[in-house]
One Martini backbone bead per residue (centre of mass of N, CA, C, O) as a GRO file, in nm:
protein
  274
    1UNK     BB    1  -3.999  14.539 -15.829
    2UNK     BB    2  -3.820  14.515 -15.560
    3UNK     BB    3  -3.708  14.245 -15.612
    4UNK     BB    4  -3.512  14.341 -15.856
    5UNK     BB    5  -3.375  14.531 -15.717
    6UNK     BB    6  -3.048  14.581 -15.738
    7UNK     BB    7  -2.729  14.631 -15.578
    8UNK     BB    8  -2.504  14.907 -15.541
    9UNK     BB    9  -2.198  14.974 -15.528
   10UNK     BB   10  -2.165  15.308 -15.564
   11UNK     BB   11  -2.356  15.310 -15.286
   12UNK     BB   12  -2.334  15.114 -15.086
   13UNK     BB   13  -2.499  14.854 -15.091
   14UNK     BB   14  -2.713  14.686 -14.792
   15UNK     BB   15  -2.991  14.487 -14.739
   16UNK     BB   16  -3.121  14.475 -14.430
   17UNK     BB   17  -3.312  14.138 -14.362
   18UNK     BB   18  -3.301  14.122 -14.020
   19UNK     BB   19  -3.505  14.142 -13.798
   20UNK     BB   20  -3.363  14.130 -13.517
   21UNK     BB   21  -3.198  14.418 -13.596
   22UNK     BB   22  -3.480  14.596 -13.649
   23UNK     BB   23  -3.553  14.581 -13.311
   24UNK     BB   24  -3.340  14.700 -13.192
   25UNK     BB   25  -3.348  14.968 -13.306
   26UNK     BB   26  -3.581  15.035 -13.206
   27UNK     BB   27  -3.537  14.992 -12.898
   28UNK     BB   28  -3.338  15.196 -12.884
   29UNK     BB   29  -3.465  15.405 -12.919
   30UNK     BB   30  -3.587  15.722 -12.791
   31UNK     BB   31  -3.769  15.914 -12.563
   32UNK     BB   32  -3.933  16.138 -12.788
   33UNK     BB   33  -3.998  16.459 -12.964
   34UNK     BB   34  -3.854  16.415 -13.227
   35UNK     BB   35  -3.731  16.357 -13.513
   36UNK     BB   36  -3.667  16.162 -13.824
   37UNK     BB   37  -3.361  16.054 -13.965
   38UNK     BB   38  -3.250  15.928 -14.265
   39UNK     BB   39  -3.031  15.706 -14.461
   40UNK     BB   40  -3.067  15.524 -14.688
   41UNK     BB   41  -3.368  15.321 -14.723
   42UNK     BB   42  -3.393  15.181 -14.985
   43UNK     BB   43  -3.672  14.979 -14.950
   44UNK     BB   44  -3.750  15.068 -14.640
   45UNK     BB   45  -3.775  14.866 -14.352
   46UNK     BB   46  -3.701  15.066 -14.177
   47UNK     BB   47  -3.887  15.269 -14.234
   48UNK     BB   48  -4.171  15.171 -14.175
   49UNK     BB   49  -4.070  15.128 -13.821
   50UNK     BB   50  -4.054  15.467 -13.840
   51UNK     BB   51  -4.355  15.568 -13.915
   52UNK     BB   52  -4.508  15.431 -13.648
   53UNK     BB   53  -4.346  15.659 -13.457
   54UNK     BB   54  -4.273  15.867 -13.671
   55UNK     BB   55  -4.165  16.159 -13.815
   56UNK     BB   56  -4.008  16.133 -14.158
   57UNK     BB   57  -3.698  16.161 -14.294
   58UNK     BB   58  -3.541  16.088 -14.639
   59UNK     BB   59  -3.238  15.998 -14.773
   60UNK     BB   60  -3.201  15.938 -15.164
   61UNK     BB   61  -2.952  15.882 -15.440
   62UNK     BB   62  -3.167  15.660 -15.584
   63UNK     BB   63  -3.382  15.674 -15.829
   64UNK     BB   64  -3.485  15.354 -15.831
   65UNK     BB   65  -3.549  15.407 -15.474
   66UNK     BB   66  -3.710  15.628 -15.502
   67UNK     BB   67  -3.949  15.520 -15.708
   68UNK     BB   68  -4.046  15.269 -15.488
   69UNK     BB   69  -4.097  15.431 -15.231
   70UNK     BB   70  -4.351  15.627 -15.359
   71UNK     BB   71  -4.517  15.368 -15.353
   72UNK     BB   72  -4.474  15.225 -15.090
   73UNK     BB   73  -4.491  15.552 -14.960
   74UNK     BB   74  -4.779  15.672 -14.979
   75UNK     BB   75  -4.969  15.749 -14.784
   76UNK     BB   76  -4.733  15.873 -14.612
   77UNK     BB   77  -4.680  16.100 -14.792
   78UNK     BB   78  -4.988  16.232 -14.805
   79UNK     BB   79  -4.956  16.240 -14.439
   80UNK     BB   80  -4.642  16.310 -14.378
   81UNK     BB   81  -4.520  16.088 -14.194
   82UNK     BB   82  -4.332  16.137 -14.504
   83UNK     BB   83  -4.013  16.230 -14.620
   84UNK     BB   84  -3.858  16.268 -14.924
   85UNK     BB   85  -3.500  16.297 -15.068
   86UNK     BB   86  -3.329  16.388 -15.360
   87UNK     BB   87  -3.014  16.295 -15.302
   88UNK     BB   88  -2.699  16.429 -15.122
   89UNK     BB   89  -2.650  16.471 -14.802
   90UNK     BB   90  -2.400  16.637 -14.804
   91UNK     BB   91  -2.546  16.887 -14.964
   92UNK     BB   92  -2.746  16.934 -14.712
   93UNK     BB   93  -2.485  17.015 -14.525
   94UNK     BB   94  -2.395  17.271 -14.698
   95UNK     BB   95  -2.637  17.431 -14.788
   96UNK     BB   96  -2.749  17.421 -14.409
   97UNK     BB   97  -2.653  17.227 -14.178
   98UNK     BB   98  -2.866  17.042 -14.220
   99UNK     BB   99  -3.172  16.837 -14.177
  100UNK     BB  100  -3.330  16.979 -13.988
  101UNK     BB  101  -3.575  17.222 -13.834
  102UNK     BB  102  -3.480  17.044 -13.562
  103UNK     BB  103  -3.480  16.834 -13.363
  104UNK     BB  104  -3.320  16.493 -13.406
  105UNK     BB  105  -3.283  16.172 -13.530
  106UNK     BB  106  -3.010  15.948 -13.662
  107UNK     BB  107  -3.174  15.659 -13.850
  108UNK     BB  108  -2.949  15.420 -13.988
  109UNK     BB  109  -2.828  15.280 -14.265
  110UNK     BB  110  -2.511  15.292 -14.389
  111UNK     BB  111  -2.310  15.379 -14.631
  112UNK     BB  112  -1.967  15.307 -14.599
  113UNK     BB  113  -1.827  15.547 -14.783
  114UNK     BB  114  -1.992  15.774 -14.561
  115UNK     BB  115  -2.027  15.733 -14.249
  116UNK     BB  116  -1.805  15.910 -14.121
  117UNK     BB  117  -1.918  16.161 -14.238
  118UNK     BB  118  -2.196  16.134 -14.121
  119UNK     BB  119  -2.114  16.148 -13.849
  120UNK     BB  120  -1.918  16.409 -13.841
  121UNK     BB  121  -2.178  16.578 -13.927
  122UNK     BB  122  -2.394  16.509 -13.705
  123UNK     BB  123  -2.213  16.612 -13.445
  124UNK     BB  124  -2.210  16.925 -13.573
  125UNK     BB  125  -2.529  16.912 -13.593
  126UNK     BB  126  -2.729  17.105 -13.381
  127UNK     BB  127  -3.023  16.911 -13.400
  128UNK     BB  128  -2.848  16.646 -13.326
  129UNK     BB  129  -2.866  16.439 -13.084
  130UNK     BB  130  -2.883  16.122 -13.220
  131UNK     BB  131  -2.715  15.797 -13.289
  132UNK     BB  132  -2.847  15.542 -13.515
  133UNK     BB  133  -2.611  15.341 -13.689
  134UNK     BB  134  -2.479  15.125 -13.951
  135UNK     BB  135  -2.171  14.998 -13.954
  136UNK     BB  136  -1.859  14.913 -13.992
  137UNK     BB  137  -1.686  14.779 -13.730
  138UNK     BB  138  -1.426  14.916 -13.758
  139UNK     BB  139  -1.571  15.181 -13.747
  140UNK     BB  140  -1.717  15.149 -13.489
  141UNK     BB  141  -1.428  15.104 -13.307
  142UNK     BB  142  -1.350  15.407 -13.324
  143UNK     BB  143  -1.585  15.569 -13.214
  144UNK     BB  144  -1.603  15.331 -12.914
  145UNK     BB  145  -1.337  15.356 -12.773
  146UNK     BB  146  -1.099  15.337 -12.528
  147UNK     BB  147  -0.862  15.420 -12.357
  148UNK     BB  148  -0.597  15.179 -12.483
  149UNK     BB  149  -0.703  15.126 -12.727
  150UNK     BB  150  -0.626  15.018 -13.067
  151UNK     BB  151  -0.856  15.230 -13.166
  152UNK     BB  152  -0.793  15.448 -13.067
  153UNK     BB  153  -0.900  15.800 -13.170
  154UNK     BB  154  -1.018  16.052 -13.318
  155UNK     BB  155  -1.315  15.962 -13.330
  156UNK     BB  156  -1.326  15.883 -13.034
  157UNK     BB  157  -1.255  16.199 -12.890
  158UNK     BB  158  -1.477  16.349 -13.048
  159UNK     BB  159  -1.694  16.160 -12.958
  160UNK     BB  160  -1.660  16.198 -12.612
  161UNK     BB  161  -1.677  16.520 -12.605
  162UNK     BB  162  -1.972  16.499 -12.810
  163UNK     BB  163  -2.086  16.309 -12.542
  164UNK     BB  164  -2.254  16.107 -12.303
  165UNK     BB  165  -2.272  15.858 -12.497
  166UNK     BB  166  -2.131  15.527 -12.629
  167UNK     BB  167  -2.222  15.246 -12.830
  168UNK     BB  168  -2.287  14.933 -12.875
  169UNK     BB  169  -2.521  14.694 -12.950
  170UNK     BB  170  -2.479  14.550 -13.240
  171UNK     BB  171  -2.317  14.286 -13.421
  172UNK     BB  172  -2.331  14.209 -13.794
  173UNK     BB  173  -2.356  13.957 -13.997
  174UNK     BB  174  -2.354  13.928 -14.294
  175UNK     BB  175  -2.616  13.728 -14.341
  176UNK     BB  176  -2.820  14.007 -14.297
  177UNK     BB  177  -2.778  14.052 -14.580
  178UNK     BB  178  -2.853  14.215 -14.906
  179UNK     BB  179  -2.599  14.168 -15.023
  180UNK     BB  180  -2.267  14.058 -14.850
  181UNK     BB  181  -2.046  14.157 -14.705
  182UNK     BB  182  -1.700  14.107 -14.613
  183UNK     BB  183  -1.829  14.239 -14.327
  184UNK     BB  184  -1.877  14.333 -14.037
  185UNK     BB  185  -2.106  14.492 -13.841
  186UNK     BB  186  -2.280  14.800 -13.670
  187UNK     BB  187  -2.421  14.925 -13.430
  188UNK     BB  188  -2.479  15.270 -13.296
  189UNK     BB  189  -2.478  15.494 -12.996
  190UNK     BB  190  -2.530  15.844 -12.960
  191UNK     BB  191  -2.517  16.100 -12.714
  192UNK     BB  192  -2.532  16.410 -12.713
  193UNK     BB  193  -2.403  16.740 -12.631
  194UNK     BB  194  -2.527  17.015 -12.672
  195UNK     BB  195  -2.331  17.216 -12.523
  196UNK     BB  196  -2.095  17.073 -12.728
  197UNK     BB  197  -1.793  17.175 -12.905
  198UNK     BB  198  -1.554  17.179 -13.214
  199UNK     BB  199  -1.298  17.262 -13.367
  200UNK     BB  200  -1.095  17.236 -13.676
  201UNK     BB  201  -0.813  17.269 -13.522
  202UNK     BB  202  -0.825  17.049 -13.327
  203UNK     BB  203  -0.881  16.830 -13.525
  204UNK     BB  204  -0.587  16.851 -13.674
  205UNK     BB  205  -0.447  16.805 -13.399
  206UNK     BB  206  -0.513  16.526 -13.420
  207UNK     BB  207  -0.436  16.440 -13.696
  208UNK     BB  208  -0.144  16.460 -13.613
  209UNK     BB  209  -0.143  16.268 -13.349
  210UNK     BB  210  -0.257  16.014 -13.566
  211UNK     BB  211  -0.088  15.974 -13.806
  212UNK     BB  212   0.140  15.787 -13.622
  213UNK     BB  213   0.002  15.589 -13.437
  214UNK     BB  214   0.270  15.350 -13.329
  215UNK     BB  215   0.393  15.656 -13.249
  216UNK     BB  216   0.462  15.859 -13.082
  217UNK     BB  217   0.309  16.170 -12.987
  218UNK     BB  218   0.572  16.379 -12.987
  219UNK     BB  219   0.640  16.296 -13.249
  220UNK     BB  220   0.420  16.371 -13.379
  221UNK     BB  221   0.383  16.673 -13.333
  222UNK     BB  222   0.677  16.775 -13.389
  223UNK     BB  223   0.611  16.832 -13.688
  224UNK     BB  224   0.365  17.065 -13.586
  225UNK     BB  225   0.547  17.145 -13.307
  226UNK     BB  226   0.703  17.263 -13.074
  227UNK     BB  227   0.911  17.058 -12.869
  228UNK     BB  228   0.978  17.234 -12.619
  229UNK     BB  229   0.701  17.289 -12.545
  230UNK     BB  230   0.596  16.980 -12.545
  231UNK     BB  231   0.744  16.928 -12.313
  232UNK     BB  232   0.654  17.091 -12.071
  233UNK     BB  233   0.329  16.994 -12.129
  234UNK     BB  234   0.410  16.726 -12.023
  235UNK     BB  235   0.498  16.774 -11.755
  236UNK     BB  236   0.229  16.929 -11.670
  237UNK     BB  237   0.043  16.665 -11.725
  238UNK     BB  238   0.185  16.377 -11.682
  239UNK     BB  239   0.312  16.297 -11.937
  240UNK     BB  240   0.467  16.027 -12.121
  241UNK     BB  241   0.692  16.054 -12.383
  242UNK     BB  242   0.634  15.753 -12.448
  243UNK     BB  243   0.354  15.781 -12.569
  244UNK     BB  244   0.081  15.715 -12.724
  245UNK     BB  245  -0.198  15.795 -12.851
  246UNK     BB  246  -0.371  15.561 -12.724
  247UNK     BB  247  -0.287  15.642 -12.417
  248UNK     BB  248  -0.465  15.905 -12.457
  249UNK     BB  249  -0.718  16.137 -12.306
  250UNK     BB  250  -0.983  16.350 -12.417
  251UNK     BB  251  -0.865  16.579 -12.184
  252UNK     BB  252  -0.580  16.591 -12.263
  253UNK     BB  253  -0.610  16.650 -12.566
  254UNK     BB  254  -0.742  16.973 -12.441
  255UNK     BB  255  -0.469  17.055 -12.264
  256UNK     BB  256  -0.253  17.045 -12.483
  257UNK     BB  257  -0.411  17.257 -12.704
  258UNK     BB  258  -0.455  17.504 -12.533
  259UNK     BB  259  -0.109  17.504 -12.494
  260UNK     BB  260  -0.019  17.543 -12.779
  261UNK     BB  261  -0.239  17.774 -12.866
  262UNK     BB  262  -0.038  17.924 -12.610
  263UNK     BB  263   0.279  17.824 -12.657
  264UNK     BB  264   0.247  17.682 -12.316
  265UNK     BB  265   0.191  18.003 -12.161
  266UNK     BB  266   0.035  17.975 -11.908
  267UNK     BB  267  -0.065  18.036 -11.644
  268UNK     BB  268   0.045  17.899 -11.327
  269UNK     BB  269  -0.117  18.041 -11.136
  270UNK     BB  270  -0.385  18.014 -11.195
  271UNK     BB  271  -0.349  17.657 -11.185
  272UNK     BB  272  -0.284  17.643 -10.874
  273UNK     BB  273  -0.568  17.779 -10.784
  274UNK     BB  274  -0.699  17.521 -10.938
   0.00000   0.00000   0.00000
């Protein structure tokens, strides 16, 4: 039964099947008493060594897959091992605010059509410690990029300000799956840092910031901020007028951001005093 199973594009399944992939993902794991989160477990492949190592929580969408997990992971289920939950996993993010009742690590082959959501929701969920999930390289290089380089984004910025560590592990090439993308993948692993958080003002703040990544940084912000306050604040921080937008790092927008909604005006006696 498992072998018939057809890999669905509406789910953006693809199953991967290279077993030296699924040892790396595994080696890469914390040493912790954490939980850990699944999403979309397929056929089970990772699911199978990730209940030898710990007690799994699996969220999958597809009825027909999750129907042969049930009977796959029989045993683990009977003893708790292994917890399974149908459904979509952004509605128990909407309903819940998390994933799990307590810290957790999120290790997943993620599919491709909302990994990015699936992250950005990762980062923001408070139990979420870890961050282990295969996902397309070029969303994987948004990710984990450094600034100056040109795949530098939003999502490198809010990823480098919630978290202590960030890298890709392995690069993933189609021939690792069944069917095959069409495009290589990427593990990718983050450490968040749980004493910060991000309110949803900055993240709109960065959105108008990389609107028109290849054009000047100022000249984007000035569609939704006063030019003259952001001249002084470039002034006041040492950015050049020309810089693009990835040419800036996440320190720097995090003080840009702070002077314009406070309208550039931030007392200045204070900070000659820092």
């Amino acid at each position: 039964m498992k072998n018939d199973i057809k890999a669905k594009k509406k789910f953006g399944q693809n199953f991967l099947k290279d077993q030296s992939v699924l040892n790396k993902i595994i080696q890469s794991m914390p040493h912790n008493t954490n939980h850990i989160v699944e999403i979309g477990p397929g056929l089970g492949d990772l699911t199978k060594r990730l209940v030898k190592c710990k007690e799994v929580t699996a969220y999958e969408v597809d009825v027909d897959l999750y129907s042969i997990l049930q009977t796959e992971f029989k045993s683990e289920l009977e003893t708790n091992k292994l917890n399974i939950i149908l459904g979509d996993v952004l509605n128990q993010w909407t309903n819940s605010g998390t994933l799990h009742n307590g810290k957790y690590d999120l290790i997943a082959n993620l599919p491709y059509y909302i990994a990015t959501n699936i992250i950005l929701q990762s980062l923001d969920d408070v139990n979420c410690e870890h961050i282990i999930v295969m996902i397309q390289k070029e969303v994987a290089d948004k990710f984990t990029a450094i600034c100056g380089e040109k795949e530098y984004s939003s999502l490198a910025i809010i990823t480098q300000l919630l978290s202590c560590e960030r890298k890709t592990i392995v690069v993933v090439p189609p021939e690792s799956f069944d069917p095959q993308p069409k495009v290589d993948s990427a593990v990718i692993y983050i450490k968040k840092d749980l004493t910060k958080s991000i309110d949803d003002k900055f993240k709109r703040f960065l959105k108008v910031a990389f609107s028109q990544p290849r054009k000047k940084l100022l000249k984007n912000l000035s569609t939704s901020y006063d030019k003259i306050v952001l001249n002084d604040i470039f002034q006041q921080l040492n950015i050049e007028q020309n810089s693009r937008p990835h040419e800036v790092d996440a320190s720097l927008y995090s003080h840009i951001y702070k002077k314009v909604i406070n309208n550039g005006r931030e007392n200045r006696t204070e900070e000659s005093r820092g």
